[in-house]
C-alpha positions in Angstrom: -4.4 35.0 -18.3 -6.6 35.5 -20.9 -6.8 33.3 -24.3 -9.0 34.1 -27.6 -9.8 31.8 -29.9 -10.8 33.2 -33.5 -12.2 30.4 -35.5 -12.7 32.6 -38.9 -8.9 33.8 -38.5 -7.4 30.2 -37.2 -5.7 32.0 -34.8 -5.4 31.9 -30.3 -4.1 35.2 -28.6 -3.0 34.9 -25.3 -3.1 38.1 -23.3 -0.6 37.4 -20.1 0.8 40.4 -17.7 -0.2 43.0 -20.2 1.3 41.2 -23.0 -0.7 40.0 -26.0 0.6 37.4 -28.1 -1.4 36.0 -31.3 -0.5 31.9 -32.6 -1.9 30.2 -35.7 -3.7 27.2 -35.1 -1.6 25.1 -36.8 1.6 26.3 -35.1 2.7 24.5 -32.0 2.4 27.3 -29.6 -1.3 27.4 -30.6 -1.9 24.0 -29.9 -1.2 23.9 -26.4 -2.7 26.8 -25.7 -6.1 25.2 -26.9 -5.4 22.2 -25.5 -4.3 24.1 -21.5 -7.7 25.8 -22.3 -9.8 22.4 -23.4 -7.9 20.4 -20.1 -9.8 23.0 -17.8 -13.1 22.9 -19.4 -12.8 19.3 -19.9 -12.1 18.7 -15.5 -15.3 21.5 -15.6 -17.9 19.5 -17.2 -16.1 15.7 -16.4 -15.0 15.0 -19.3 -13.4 11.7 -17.9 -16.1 10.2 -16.4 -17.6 9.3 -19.9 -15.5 5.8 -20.6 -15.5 2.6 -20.1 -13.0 -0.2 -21.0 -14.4 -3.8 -21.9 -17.2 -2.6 -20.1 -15.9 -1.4 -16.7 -15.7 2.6 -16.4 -12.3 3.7 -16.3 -12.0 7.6 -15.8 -8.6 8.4 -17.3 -8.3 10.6 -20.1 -8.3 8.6 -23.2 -5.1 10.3 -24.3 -3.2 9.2 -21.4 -4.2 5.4 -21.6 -3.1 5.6 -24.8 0.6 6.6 -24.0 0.8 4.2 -21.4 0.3 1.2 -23.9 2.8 2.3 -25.3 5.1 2.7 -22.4 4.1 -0.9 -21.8 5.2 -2.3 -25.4 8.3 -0.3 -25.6 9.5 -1.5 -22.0 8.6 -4.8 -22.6 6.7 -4.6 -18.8 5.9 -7.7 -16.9 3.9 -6.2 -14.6 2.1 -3.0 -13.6 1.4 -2.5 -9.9 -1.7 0.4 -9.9 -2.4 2.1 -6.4 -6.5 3.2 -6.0 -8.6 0.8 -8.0 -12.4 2.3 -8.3 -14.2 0.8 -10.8 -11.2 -1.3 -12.0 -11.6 0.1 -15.3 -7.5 1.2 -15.8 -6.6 -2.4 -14.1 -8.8 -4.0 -16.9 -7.2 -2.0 -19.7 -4.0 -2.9 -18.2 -5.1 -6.3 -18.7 -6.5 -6.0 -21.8 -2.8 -4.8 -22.9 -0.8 -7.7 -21.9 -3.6 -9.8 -22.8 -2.6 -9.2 -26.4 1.4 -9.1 -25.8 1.1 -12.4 -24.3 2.3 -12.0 -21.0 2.1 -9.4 -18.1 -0.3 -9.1 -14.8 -1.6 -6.6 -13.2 -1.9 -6.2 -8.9 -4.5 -3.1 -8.0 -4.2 -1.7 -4.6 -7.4 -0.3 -3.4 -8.5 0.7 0.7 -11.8 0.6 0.5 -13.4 -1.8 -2.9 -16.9 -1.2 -3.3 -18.8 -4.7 -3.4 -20.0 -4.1 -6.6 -16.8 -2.9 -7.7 -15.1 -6.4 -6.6 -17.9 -8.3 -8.0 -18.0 -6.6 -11.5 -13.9 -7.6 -11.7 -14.3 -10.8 -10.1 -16.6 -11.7 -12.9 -14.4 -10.1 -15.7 -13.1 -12.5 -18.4 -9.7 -10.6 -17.4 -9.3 -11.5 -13.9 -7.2 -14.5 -14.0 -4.6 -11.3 -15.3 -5.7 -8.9 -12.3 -4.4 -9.6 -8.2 -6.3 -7.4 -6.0 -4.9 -6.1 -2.3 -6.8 -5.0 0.1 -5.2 -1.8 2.3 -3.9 1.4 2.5 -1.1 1.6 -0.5 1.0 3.6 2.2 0.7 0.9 4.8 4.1 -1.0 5.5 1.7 -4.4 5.6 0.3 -3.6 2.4 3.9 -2.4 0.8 5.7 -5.6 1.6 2.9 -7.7 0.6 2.9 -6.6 -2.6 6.7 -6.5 -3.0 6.4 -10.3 -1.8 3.9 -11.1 -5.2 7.0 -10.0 -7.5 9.4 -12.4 -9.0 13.0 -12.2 -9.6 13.2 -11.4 -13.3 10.1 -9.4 -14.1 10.1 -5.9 -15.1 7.8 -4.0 -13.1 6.4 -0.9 -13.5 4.1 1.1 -10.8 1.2 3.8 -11.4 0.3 6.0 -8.3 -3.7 6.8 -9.0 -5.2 6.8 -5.0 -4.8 9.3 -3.0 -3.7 12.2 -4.7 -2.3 14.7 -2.1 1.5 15.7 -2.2 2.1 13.9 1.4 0.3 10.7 0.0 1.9 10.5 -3.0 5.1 11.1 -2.3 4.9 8.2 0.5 4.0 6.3 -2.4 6.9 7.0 -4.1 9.3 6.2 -1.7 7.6 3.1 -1.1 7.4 1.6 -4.4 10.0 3.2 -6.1 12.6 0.6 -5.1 10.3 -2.1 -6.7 10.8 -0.2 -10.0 12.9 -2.1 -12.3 15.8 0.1 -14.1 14.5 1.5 -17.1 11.4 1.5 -15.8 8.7 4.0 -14.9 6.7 4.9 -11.4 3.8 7.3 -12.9 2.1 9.8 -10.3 -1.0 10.7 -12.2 -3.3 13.4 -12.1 -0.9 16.7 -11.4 -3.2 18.7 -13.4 -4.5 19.0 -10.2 -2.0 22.2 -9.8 -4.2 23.4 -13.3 -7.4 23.0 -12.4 -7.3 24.8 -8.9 -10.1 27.1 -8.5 -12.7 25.3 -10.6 -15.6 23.0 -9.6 -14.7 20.0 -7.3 -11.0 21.5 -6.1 -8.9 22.9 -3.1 -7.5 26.3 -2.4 -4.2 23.9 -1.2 -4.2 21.6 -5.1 -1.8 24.2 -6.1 0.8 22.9 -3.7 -0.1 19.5 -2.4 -0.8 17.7 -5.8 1.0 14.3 -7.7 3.6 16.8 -9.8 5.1 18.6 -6.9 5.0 15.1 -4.8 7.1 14.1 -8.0 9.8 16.8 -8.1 10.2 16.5 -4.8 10.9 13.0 -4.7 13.6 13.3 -7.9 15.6 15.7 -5.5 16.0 13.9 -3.1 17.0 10.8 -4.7 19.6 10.4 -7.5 18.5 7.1 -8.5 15.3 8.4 -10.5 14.4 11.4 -13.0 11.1 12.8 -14.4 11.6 11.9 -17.8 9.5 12.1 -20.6 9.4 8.7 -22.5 10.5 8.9 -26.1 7.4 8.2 -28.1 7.9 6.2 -31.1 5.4 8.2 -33.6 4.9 11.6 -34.1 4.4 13.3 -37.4 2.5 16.2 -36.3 4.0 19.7 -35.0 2.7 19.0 -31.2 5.2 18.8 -29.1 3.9 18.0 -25.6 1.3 15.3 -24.4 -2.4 16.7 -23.6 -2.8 15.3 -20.6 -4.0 15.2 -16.9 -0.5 13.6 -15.8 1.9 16.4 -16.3 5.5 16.2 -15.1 4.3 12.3 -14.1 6.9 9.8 -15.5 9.3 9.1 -12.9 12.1 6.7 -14.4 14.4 4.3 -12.4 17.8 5.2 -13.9 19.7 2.4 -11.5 
């Protein structure tokens, strides 16, 4: 596929299986075209690895953090369990979050924690908000430990961020998706994965083992969840889809 973009004419043509078809800027269609185009360059030059949160680096497209406060607010979450914790920058934001909501915690599952890492969260004026367990999120151990820091009552909602692999992610799923409260979300991030393949950093196999298809496959084989977009609240613009580096990733609880 090809896409031109002419800035005099504010126009994007997108020449596909001998097809060309020609979008103004302003329209919809041209939008996410752009915006397909601007997600590959932006995993090309690491776009993400250029913010912090309240000082720890976080590595999330900014977009995407945003919608998730907003999933937070709207679903009135008590907590947020967060697989694959790195610099603890998204566990922070998470934080940060229910810091101002007055209520909510967060519990990061990481394997392997850097020392610094720990030490950076350990001193963060957040932690008494953050749990952090040590393991492999797939590990029975480490599953049931964290089900056992739940309490009766609290709306929980889960975001898949470690190991990104279709065979890893979908373990996840099955393991936390029962600790999903109704309503609820279990997010498996990062299925651009399937975009990106072919560019710097990536695997012939990311077209196939990535967080999206992990996600669809999980959804047909259990009846009790759906990928669902959440409805967002605002929106009085012509786009119509998220620009984002979680496509096809909001897996709600239904029952």
């Amino acid at each position: 596929m090809k896409v031109i973009y002419d800035e005099t004419a504010a126009t994007v043509t997108q020449e596909k299986d001998g097809t060309s078809v020609t979008h103004p800027l302003e329209s919809a269609e041209g939008f996410e075209i752009m915006s397909r185009a601007w997600l590959r360059a932006s995993w090309d030059v690491k776009y993400i690895y250029a913010f912090s949160w309240f000082g720890r680096p976080i590595i999330q497209l900014p977009e995407d953090m945003i919608r998730i406060q907003e999933v937070l607010w709207r679903d009135k979450v008590d907590v947020i369990i967060e697989t694959g914790v790195a610099h603890g920058g998204s566990l922070v934001f998470y934080a940060s979050i229910f810091k101002a909501m007055g209520k909510g915690r967060v519990i990061g599952i990481e394997l392997d924690l850097r020392a610094h890492n720990r030490a950076a969260i350990d001193a963060h004026p957040l932690r008494d908000l953050i749990t952090l367990v040590d393991g492999s999120s797939i590990a029975p151990e480490t599953v049931e430990h964290v089900r056992s820091l739940l309490k009766p009552g609290e709306r929980v909602m889960v975001m898949l961020d470690s190991n990104h692999t279709k065979p890893h992610v979908l373990a996840e799923l099955r393991a936390y998706g029962t600790m999903v409260t109704p309503g609820c979300y279990i997010v498996a991030a990062d299925g651009i994965m399937e975009i990106v393949a072919g560019g710097p950093r990536t695997k012939p196999d990311w077209t196939t083992s990535n967080p999206k298809q992990a996600a669809l496959t999980f959804v047909a084989e259990n009846p009790d969840f759906i990928i669902e977009e959440p409805v967002w609240d605002f929106n009085e613009g012509a786009v119509r889809e998220r620009v984002t580096y979680w496509p096809s990733a909001f897996v709600k609880r239904v029952r």
